[in-house]
N, C-alpha and C positions, 0 to 999 in steps of 0.2 A: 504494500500500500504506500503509495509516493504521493505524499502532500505537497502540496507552495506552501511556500512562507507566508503566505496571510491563509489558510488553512490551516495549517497549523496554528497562526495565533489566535483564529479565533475556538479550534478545540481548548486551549489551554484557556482560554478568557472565559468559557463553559464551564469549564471543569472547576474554576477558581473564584468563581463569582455566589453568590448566596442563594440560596435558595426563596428566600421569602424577601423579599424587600418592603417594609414597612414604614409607613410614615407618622412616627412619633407626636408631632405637634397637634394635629386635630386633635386626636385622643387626648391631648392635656389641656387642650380647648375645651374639650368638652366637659371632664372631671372637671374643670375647674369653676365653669360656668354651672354647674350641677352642685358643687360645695357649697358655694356663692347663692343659689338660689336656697338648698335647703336649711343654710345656717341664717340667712333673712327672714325665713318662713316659722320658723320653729321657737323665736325670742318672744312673737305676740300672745302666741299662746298658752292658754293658764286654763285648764281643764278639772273641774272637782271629779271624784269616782261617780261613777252611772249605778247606783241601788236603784231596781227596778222594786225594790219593798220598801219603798222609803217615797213618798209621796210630798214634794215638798209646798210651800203657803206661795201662793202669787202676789207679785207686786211689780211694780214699776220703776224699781231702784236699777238704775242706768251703771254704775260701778260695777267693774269687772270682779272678777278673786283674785287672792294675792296669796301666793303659793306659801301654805302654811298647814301647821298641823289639820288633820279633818277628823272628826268627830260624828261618827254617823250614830243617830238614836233613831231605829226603828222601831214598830210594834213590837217586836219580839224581843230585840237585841241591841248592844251599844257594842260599835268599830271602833278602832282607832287604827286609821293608817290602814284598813283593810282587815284586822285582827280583831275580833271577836275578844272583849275585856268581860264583858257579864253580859247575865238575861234581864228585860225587865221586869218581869214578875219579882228577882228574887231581888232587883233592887229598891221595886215598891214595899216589897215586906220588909226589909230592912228601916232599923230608926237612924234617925239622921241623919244629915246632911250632906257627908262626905260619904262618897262612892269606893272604899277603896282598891277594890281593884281597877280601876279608869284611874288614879290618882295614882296609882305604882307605875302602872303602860307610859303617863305623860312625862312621869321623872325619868321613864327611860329616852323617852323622845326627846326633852330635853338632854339627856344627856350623849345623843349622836349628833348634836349638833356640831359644824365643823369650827365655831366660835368658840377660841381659847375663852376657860371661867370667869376669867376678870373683866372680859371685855363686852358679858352678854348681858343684852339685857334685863330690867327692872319685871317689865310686863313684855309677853310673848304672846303672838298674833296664833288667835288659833279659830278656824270654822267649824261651827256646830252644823250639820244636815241634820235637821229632823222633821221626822214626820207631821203633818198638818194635823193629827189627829191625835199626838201624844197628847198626857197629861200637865198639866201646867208643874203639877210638882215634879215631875219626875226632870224637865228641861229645869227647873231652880235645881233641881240638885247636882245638875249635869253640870249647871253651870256652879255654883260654890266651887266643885270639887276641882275645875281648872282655875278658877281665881285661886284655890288655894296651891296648882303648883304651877304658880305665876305664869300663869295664861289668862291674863285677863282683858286684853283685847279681843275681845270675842267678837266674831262677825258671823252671822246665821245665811244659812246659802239660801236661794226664794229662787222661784222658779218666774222667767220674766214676761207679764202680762202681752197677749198680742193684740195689735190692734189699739193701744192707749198709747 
């Protein structure tokens, strides 16, 4: 087999050249356009948990939430952060005012905070979900029991009127 010299150079330019040729830049156009949108998208948002048993009171308060402990009082049950602290039955039978197990759950919440102890807060931002149909003592007791482990900015989640 007798090749020329530009046959031969271009088996060798064949043989020596890559296989895939790929062009790097779009690709980082792209990711970077795509970081850029979902780190814009993702700071407005402030979502409480969705309890489909928990029924909340309508109103017209225009203020968003502010990402802070959540406190769900359903019929049945009181959450913190998702976690099942007591029932209400057994916290209606109970005398007084302090809840303690919700009162232990919040000391621990406060204590994951990523805020060195000297530098936290007095009173800490916390939202009460409860149901439209609890009992008035039972949300007074919900609530002493976080005034007393300094959550006592309490802000109750409302579901927002349509049409007003």
């Amino acid at each position: 087999m007798n090749l020329t010299p530009m046959q031969r150079r271009k088996v060798r330019a064949a043989r020596n050249s890559p296989l895939v040729d790929m062009n790097l830049v779009s690709l980082i156009d792209i990711f970077t356009i795509l970081i850029f949108f979902l780190l814009s998208n993702s700071t407005d948002v402030e979502t409480l948990p969705n309890s489909k048993a928990v029924k909340l009171p309508e109103s017209i308060a225009e203020k968003t939430p502010a990402e802070s402990v959540v406190v769900v009082v359903s019929n049945d049950e009181i959450l913190v952060q998702g976690r099942k602290v007591a029932s209400v039955a057994e916290v209606l039978a109970t005398e007084g005012d302090i809840i303690e197990p919700l009162k232990a759950e919040l000391d621990v919440q406060a204590s994951h905070a990523l805020v060195r102890k000297e530098n936290t807060p007095e009173n800490q931002p916390i939202t009460i979900m409860g149901d439209k149909g609890i009992p008035y003592r039972l949300l007074r007791k919900v609530m002493i029991t976080c005034a007393r482990a300094n959550y006592s900015e309490v802000s109750f989640a409302v579901q927002r009127k349509s049409g007003a």
